[in-house]
C-alpha positions as CSV (number, residue, x, y, z in Angstrom):
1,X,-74.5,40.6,-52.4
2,X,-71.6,42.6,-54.0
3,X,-71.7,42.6,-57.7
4,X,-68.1,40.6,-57.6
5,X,-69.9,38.0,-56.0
6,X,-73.1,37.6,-58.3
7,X,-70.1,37.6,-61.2
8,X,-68.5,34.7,-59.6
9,X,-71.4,32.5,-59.2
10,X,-72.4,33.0,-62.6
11,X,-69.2,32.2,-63.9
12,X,-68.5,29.5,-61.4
13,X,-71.5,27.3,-61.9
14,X,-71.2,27.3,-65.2
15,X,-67.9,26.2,-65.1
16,X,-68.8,23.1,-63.0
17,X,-72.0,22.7,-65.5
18,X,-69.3,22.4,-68.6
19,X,-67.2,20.0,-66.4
20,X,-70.1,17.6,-66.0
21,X,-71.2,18.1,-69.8
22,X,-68.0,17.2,-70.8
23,X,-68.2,14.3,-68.6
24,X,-71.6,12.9,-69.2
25,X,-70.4,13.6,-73.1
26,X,-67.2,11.0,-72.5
27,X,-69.3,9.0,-70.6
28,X,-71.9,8.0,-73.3
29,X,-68.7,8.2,-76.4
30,X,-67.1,5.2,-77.9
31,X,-64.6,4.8,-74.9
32,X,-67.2,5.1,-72.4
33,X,-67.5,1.4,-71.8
34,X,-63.9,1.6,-70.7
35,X,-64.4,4.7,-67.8
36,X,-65.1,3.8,-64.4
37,X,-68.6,4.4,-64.1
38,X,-68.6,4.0,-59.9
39,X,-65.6,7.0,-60.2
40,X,-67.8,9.1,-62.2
41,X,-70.8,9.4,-60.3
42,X,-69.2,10.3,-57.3
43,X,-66.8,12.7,-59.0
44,X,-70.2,14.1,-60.3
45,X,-71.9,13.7,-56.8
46,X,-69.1,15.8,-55.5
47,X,-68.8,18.6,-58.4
48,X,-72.8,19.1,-57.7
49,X,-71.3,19.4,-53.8
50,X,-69.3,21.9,-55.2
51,X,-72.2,24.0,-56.8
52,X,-74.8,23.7,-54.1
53,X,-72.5,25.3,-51.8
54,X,-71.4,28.2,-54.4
55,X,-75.4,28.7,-55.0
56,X,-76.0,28.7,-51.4
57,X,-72.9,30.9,-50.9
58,X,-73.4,34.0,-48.3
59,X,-71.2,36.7,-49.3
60,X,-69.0,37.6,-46.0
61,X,-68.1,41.1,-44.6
62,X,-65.8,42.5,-47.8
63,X,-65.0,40.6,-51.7
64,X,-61.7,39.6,-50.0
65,X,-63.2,37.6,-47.1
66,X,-65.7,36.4,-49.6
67,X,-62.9,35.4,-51.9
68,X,-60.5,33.0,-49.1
69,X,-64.2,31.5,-48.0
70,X,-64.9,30.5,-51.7
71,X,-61.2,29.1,-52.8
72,X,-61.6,27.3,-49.4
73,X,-64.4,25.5,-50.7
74,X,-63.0,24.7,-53.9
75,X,-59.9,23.6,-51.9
76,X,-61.7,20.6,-50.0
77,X,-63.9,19.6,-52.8
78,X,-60.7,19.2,-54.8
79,X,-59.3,17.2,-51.7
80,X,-62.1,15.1,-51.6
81,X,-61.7,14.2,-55.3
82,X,-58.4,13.3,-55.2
83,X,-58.6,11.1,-52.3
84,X,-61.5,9.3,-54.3
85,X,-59.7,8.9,-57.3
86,X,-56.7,7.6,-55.0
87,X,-59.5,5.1,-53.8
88,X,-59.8,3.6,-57.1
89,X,-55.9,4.0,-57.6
90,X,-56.4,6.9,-60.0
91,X,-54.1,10.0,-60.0
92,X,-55.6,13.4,-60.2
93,X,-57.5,14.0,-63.3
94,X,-59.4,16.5,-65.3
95,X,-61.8,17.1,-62.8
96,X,-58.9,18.1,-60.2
97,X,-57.1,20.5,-63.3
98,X,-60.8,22.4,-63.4
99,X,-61.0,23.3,-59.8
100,X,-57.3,24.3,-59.6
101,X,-57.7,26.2,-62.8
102,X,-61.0,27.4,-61.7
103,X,-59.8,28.4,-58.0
104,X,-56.5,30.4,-59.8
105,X,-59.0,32.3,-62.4
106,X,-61.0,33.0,-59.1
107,X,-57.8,34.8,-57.4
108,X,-56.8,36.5,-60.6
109,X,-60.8,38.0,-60.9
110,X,-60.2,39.5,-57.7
111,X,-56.8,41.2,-57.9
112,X,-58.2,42.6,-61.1
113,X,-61.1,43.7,-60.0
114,X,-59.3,45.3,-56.6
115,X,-56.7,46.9,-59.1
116,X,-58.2,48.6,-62.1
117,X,-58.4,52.2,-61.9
118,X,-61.9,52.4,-61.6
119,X,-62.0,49.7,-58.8
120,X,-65.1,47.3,-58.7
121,X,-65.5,45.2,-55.7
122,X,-67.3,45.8,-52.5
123,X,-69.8,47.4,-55.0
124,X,-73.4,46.3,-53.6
125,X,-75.3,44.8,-56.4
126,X,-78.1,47.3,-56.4
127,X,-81.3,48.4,-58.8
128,X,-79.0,52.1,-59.1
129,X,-78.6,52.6,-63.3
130,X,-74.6,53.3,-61.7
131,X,-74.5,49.9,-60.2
132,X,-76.2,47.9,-63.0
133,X,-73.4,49.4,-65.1
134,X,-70.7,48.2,-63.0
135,X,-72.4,44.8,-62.5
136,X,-72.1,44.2,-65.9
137,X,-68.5,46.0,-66.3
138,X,-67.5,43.2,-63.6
139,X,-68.4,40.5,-65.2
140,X,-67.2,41.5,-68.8
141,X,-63.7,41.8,-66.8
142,X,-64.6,37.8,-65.2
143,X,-65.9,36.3,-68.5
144,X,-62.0,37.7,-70.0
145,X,-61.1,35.6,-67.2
146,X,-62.3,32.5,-67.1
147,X,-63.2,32.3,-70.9
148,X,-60.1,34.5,-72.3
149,X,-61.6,34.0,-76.0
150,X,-64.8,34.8,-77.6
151,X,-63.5,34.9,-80.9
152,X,-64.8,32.6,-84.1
153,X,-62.9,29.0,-84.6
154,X,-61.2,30.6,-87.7
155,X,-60.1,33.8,-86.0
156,X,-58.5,31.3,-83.2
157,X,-56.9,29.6,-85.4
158,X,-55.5,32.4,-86.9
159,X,-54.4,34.3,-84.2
160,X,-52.8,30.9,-82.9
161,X,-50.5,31.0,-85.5
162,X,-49.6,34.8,-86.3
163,X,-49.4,35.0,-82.0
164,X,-52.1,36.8,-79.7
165,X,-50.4,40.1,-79.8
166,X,-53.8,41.8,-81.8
167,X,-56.0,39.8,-79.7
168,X,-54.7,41.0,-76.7
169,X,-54.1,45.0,-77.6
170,X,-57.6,45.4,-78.4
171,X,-58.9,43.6,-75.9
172,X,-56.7,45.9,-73.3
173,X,-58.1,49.1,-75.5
174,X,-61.5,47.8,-75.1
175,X,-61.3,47.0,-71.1
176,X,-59.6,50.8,-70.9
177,X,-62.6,52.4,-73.2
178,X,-64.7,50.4,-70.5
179,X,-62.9,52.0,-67.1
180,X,-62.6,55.6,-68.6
181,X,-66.5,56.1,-69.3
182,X,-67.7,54.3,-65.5
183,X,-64.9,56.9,-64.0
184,X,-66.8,59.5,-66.6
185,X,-70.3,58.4,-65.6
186,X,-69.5,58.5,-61.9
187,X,-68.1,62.2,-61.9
188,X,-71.4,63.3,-63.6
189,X,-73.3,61.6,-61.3
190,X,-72.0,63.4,-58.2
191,X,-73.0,66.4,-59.8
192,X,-76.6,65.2,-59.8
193,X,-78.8,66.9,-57.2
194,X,-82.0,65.8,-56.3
195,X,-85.0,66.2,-57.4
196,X,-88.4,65.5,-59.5
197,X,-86.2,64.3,-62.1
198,X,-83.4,62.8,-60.5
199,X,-84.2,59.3,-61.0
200,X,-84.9,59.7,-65.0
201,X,-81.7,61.7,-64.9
202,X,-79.1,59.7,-63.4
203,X,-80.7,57.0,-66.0
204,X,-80.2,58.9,-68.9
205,X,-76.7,59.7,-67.8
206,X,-75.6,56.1,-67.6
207,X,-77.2,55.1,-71.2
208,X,-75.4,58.2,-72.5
209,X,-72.3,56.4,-71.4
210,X,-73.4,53.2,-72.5
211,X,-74.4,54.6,-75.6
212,X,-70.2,56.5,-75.5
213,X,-69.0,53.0,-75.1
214,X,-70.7,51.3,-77.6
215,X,-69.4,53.9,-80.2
216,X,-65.9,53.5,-79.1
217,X,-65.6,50.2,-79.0
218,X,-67.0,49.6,-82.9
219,X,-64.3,52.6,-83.6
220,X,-61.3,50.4,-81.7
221,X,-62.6,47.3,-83.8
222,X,-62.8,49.1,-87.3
223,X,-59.4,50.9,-86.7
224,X,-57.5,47.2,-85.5
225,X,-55.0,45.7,-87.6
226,X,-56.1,43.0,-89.9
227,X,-54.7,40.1,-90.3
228,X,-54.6,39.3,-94.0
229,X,-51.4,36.6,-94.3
230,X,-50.1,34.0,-91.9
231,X,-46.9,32.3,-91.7
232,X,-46.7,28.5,-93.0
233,X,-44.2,26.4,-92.4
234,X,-42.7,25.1,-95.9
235,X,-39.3,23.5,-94.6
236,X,-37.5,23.2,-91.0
237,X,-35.9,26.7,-91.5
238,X,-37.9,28.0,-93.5
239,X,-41.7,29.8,-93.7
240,X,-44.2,31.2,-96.2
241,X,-46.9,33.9,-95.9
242,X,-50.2,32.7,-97.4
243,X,-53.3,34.8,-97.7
244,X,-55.8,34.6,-95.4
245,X,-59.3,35.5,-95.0
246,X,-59.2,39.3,-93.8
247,X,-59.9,38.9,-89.6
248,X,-61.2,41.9,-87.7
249,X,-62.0,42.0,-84.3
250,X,-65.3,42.2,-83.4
251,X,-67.5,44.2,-80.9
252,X,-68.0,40.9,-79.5
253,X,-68.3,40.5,-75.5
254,X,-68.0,44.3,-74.6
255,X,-71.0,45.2,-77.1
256,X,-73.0,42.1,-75.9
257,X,-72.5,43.7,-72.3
258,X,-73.5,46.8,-72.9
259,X,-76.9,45.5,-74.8
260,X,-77.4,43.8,-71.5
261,X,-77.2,47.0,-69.4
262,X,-79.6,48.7,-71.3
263,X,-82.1,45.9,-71.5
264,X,-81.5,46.1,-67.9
265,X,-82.3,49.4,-67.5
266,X,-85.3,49.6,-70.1
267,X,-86.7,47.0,-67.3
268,X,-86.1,49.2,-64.2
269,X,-89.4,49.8,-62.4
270,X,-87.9,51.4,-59.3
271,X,-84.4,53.3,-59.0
272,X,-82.4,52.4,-55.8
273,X,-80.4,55.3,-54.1
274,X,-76.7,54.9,-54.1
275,X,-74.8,54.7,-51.2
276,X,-71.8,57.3,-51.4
Protein backbone atom coordinates (compact mmCIF):
# COMPACT_ATOMS: atom_id res chain seq x y z
CA UNK A 1 0.00 0.00 0.00
CA UNK A 2 1.23 3.57 -1.02
CA UNK A 3 0.97 6.06 1.66
CA UNK A 4 -1.65 8.16 -0.69
CA UNK A 5 -3.68 5.23 -0.36
CA UNK A 6 -3.63 4.58 3.55
CA UNK A 7 -4.41 8.64 3.48
CA UNK A 8 -7.48 8.11 1.48
CA UNK A 9 -9.04 5.43 3.44
CA UNK A 10 -8.56 7.19 6.50
CA UNK A 11 -10.06 10.15 5.34
CA UNK A 12 -12.71 8.34 3.30
CA UNK A 13 -14.33 6.25 5.87
CA UNK A 14 -14.59 8.71 8.07
CA UNK A 15 -16.33 10.74 5.78
CA UNK A 16 -19.04 8.03 5.17
CA UNK A 17 -18.90 7.49 9.22
CA UNK A 18 -19.95 11.49 9.56
CA UNK A 19 -22.59 10.92 6.81
CA UNK A 20 -24.39 8.25 8.72
CA UNK A 21 -23.96 10.20 12.15
CA UNK A 22 -25.50 12.96 10.69
CA UNK A 23 -28.14 10.65 9.54
CA UNK A 24 -28.91 8.48 12.48
CA UNK A 25 -28.74 12.17 14.33
CA UNK A 26 -31.81 13.53 11.89
CA UNK A 27 -33.23 10.36 12.23
CA UNK A 28 -33.90 10.25 15.98
CA UNK A 29 -34.50 14.60 15.97
CA UNK A 30 -37.87 16.24 16.20
CA UNK A 31 -38.55 15.83 12.40
CA UNK A 32 -37.56 12.31 12.39
CA UNK A 33 -41.06 10.99 12.42
CA UNK A 34 -41.51 12.76 9.16
CA UNK A 35 -38.24 10.97 7.12
CA UNK A 36 -38.72 8.00 5.29
CA UNK A 37 -37.40 5.47 7.43
CA UNK A 38 -37.51 2.43 4.44
CA UNK A 39 -35.15 5.34 2.35
CA UNK A 40 -32.81 5.55 5.18
CA UNK A 41 -31.85 2.22 5.87
CA UNK A 42 -31.03 1.45 2.49
CA UNK A 43 -29.33 4.72 1.88
CA UNK A 44 -27.37 3.50 5.02
CA UNK A 45 -27.13 -0.18 3.74
CA UNK A 46 -25.58 1.31 0.67
CA UNK A 47 -23.11 3.98 2.25
CA UNK A 48 -21.80 0.79 4.49
CA UNK A 49 -21.48 -0.77 0.63
CA UNK A 50 -19.51 2.08 0.07
CA UNK A 51 -17.02 1.63 3.03
CA UNK A 52 -16.58 -2.15 2.96
CA UNK A 53 -15.32 -1.86 -0.44
CA UNK A 54 -12.94 1.23 0.40
CA UNK A 55 -11.64 -1.02 3.58
CA UNK A 56 -11.28 -3.94 1.43
CA UNK A 57 -9.67 -1.73 -1.29
CA UNK A 58 -6.36 -3.29 -3.10
CA UNK A 59 -4.27 -0.55 -4.13
CA UNK A 60 -3.57 -1.19 -8.10
CA UNK A 61 -0.25 -0.87 -10.01
CA UNK A 62 0.43 3.23 -9.48
CA UNK A 63 -1.83 6.09 -7.05
CA UNK A 64 -3.36 7.08 -10.51
CA UNK A 65 -4.81 3.66 -11.36
CA UNK A 66 -5.67 3.44 -7.73
CA UNK A 67 -7.39 6.81 -7.93
CA UNK A 68 -9.99 6.02 -11.34
CA UNK A 69 -10.59 2.41 -9.50
CA UNK A 70 -11.76 4.35 -6.24
CA UNK A 71 -13.88 7.39 -7.93
CA UNK A 72 -15.39 4.41 -9.87
CA UNK A 73 -16.64 3.02 -6.91
CA UNK A 74 -17.91 6.04 -5.53
CA UNK A 75 -19.44 6.65 -8.94
CA UNK A 76 -21.89 3.45 -8.84
CA UNK A 77 -22.70 3.66 -5.19
CA UNK A 78 -23.84 7.24 -5.98
CA UNK A 79 -25.80 5.66 -8.94
CA UNK A 80 -27.31 3.27 -6.93
CA UNK A 81 -28.60 5.96 -4.50
CA UNK A 82 -30.11 8.02 -6.71
CA UNK A 83 -32.01 5.45 -8.48
CA UNK A 84 -33.37 4.47 -4.86
CA UNK A 85 -34.29 7.70 -3.96
CA UNK A 86 -35.95 7.95 -7.54
CA UNK A 87 -37.81 4.70 -6.34
CA UNK A 88 -39.37 6.52 -3.52
CA UNK A 89 -39.83 9.59 -5.97
CA UNK A 90 -37.09 11.50 -4.21
CA UNK A 91 -34.49 13.66 -5.98
CA UNK A 92 -30.90 13.44 -5.18
CA UNK A 93 -30.13 14.35 -1.64
CA UNK A 94 -27.51 14.92 0.89
CA UNK A 95 -26.18 11.60 0.70
CA UNK A 96 -25.63 12.00 -3.28
CA UNK A 97 -23.89 15.88 -2.45
CA UNK A 98 -21.27 13.77 -0.07
CA UNK A 99 -20.11 11.27 -2.57
CA UNK A 100 -19.81 13.88 -5.34
CA UNK A 101 -18.11 16.15 -2.93
CA UNK A 102 -16.26 13.35 -1.50
CA UNK A 103 -15.21 11.84 -5.07
CA UNK A 104 -14.06 15.72 -6.27
CA UNK A 105 -11.89 16.19 -2.87
CA UNK A 106 -10.58 12.63 -3.95
CA UNK A 107 -9.31 13.98 -7.44
CA UNK A 108 -8.13 17.23 -6.09
CA UNK A 109 -5.82 14.97 -3.20
CA UNK A 110 -4.25 13.42 -5.99
CA UNK A 111 -3.31 16.26 -8.36
CA UNK A 112 -1.92 17.79 -5.26
CA UNK A 113 -0.17 15.19 -4.08
CA UNK A 114 1.34 14.36 -7.90
CA UNK A 115 2.19 18.24 -8.10
CA UNK A 116 3.88 19.59 -5.06
CA UNK A 117 7.47 19.98 -5.34
CA UNK A 118 8.38 17.40 -3.20
CA UNK A 119 5.96 14.87 -4.92
CA UNK A 120 4.19 12.23 -2.55
CA UNK A 121 2.43 9.48 -4.26
CA UNK A 122 3.67 6.08 -5.35
CA UNK A 123 5.53 6.38 -2.00
CA UNK A 124 5.25 2.70 -0.38
CA UNK A 125 3.99 3.06 3.04
CA UNK A 126 6.94 1.58 4.84
CA UNK A 127 8.51 1.24 8.64
CA UNK A 128 11.59 3.73 6.90
CA UNK A 129 11.70 7.02 9.58
CA UNK A 130 11.73 8.79 5.65
CA UNK A 131 8.49 7.24 4.76
CA UNK A 132 6.74 7.64 8.14
CA UNK A 133 7.45 11.26 7.58
CA UNK A 134 5.86 11.53 4.30
CA UNK A 135 2.99 9.32 5.43
CA UNK A 136 2.03 11.74 7.68
CA UNK A 137 3.04 14.94 5.34
CA UNK A 138 0.38 13.18 2.99
CA UNK A 139 -2.25 13.16 4.97
CA UNK A 140 -1.73 16.73 6.62
CA UNK A 141 -1.93 17.78 2.72
CA UNK A 142 -5.57 15.23 2.54
CA UNK A 143 -7.08 16.36 5.96
CA UNK A 144 -6.57 20.43 4.17
CA UNK A 145 -8.56 18.71 1.70
CA UNK A 146 -11.36 17.21 2.76
CA UNK A 147 -11.70 19.23 6.16
CA UNK A 148 -10.19 22.74 4.79
CA UNK A 149 -10.62 24.11 8.52
CA UNK A 150 -9.41 23.20 11.86
CA UNK A 151 -9.75 26.41 13.23
CA UNK A 152 -12.00 27.33 16.69
CA UNK A 153 -15.94 28.32 16.05
CA UNK A 154 -14.91 31.93 16.97
CA UNK A 155 -11.86 32.13 14.63
CA UNK A 156 -14.42 30.79 11.82
CA UNK A 157 -16.56 33.11 12.36
CA UNK A 158 -14.20 35.69 12.21
CA UNK A 159 -12.39 34.85 9.39
CA UNK A 160 -15.95 34.50 7.65
CA UNK A 161 -16.45 37.89 7.92
CA UNK A 162 -12.94 39.78 7.55
CA UNK A 163 -12.53 37.01 4.30
CA UNK A 164 -10.07 33.84 4.37
CA UNK A 165 -7.14 35.74 2.92
CA UNK A 166 -5.02 35.04 6.55
CA UNK A 167 -6.34 31.75 6.78
CA UNK A 168 -5.25 30.69 3.65
CA UNK A 169 -1.53 32.53 3.47
CA UNK A 170 -0.47 30.72 6.51
CA UNK A 171 -1.83 27.75 5.74
CA UNK A 172 0.24 27.92 2.18
CA UNK A 173 3.42 29.09 4.41
CA UNK A 174 2.87 26.21 6.64
CA UNK A 175 2.37 23.43 3.73
CA UNK A 176 5.75 25.20 2.02
CA UNK A 177 7.73 25.02 5.62
CA UNK A 178 6.32 21.28 5.33
CA UNK A 179 7.82 20.48 1.49
CA UNK A 180 11.17 22.42 2.07
CA UNK A 181 12.33 20.29 5.19
CA UNK A 182 11.14 16.47 3.46
CA UNK A 183 13.21 17.85 0.22
CA UNK A 184 15.97 18.85 3.15
CA UNK A 185 15.66 15.50 4.94
CA UNK A 186 15.81 13.48 1.78
CA UNK A 187 19.21 15.18 0.44
CA UNK A 188 20.77 14.27 3.95
CA UNK A 189 19.64 11.08 3.74
CA UNK A 190 21.41 10.12 0.48
CA UNK A 191 24.39 11.06 2.01
CA UNK A 192 23.95 8.39 4.64
CA UNK A 193 26.25 5.37 4.16
CA UNK A 194 25.85 2.32 5.82
CA UNK A 195 26.77 1.05 8.63
CA UNK A 196 26.53 0.05 12.57
CA UNK A 197 24.77 3.21 13.02
CA UNK A 198 22.83 3.67 10.06
CA UNK A 199 19.52 2.78 11.26
CA UNK A 200 19.84 5.22 14.55
CA UNK A 201 21.17 7.77 12.12
CA UNK A 202 18.73 8.10 9.43
CA UNK A 203 16.31 8.27 12.58
CA UNK A 204 17.77 11.06 14.21
CA UNK A 205 18.04 12.80 10.87
CA UNK A 206 14.25 12.84 10.30
CA UNK A 207 13.40 14.01 14.08
CA UNK A 208 15.98 16.72 13.47
CA UNK A 209 13.63 17.77 10.70
CA UNK A 210 10.64 17.20 12.56
CA UNK A 211 12.03 18.90 15.32
CA UNK A 212 13.03 22.14 12.17
CA UNK A 213 9.39 22.00 11.33
CA UNK A 214 7.93 22.26 14.50
CA UNK A 215 10.05 25.38 15.23
CA UNK A 216 8.99 27.00 12.05
CA UNK A 217 5.71 26.52 12.09
CA UNK A 218 5.21 28.16 15.87
CA UNK A 219 7.55 31.08 14.27
CA UNK A 220 4.93 31.44 10.94
CA UNK A 221 2.03 31.37 13.66
CA UNK A 222 3.56 34.00 16.11
CA UNK A 223 4.66 36.30 13.16
CA UNK A 224 0.80 36.12 11.30
CA UNK A 225 -1.36 38.96 11.23
CA UNK A 226 -3.88 39.32 13.89
CA UNK A 227 -7.08 40.01 13.42
CA UNK A 228 -8.15 42.53 16.04
CA UNK A 229 -11.41 44.39 14.32
CA UNK A 230 -14.08 43.19 11.94
CA UNK A 231 -16.30 44.93 9.76
CA UNK A 232 -20.13 45.29 10.80
CA UNK A 233 -22.66 46.20 8.87
CA UNK A 234 -24.43 49.38 10.41
CA UNK A 235 -26.65 50.58 7.24
CA UNK A 236 -27.00 49.26 3.43
CA UNK A 237 -23.92 51.39 2.47
CA UNK A 238 -22.38 51.68 5.14
CA UNK A 239 -19.88 49.47 7.77
CA UNK A 240 -18.26 49.76 11.16
CA UNK A 241 -15.08 48.13 12.57
CA UNK A 242 -15.67 46.69 16.11
CA UNK A 243 -13.09 45.11 18.19
CA UNK A 244 -12.55 41.74 18.35
CA UNK A 245 -11.01 39.24 20.43
CA UNK A 246 -7.26 39.19 19.17
CA UNK A 247 -7.17 35.69 16.66
CA UNK A 248 -3.80 34.06 15.94
CA UNK A 249 -3.37 31.13 14.01
CA UNK A 250 -2.45 28.30 15.67
CA UNK A 251 0.11 25.37 15.19
CA UNK A 252 -2.94 23.45 14.88
CA UNK A 253 -2.97 20.41 12.23
CA UNK A 254 0.78 20.72 11.10
CA UNK A 255 2.02 20.51 14.92
CA UNK A 256 -0.51 17.69 15.67
CA UNK A 257 1.23 15.85 12.60
CA UNK A 258 4.41 16.15 13.44
CA UNK A 259 3.61 14.88 17.34
CA UNK A 260 2.32 11.93 15.45
CA UNK A 261 5.58 11.22 13.53
CA UNK A 262 7.53 11.17 16.34
CA UNK A 263 5.25 9.09 18.50
CA UNK A 264 5.64 6.98 15.45
CA UNK A 265 9.06 6.78 15.50
CA UNK A 266 9.70 6.52 19.39
CA UNK A 267 7.58 3.16 18.64
CA UNK A 268 9.79 1.80 15.79
CA UNK A 269 11.21 -1.62 16.68
CA UNK A 270 12.65 -2.46 13.29
CA UNK A 271 13.85 0.18 10.48
CA UNK A 272 12.80 -0.84 6.95
CA UNK A 273 15.43 -0.10 4.01
CA UNK A 274 14.30 2.40 1.55
CA UNK A 275 13.86 1.66 -1.89
CA UNK A 276 15.83 4.31 -4.03
Amino acid sequence: MTIFIKAVKILMLQCLDESMDEASAKNQGWLGGWRNAELCKKQKELTLKLRRKIEDFVPLDTDAQSLVALKKAISEIDAEVEETRKSYEYARGNLNKTLTQMSSDLERFYNTVSSLSYKLNDIEDTKHPFHILCAHAAYYFGENIFYPSDEGYLSKAVSSLVGATPTVSVREHKEACLLAHLKKCDEKLKSVKEGDEFNEMRKELVLLEVDAIQRENAEICKHAQAITSVPISISFFATANVKAPTLKPSRGRLELCMKHVKEELDSLKVLEPINS
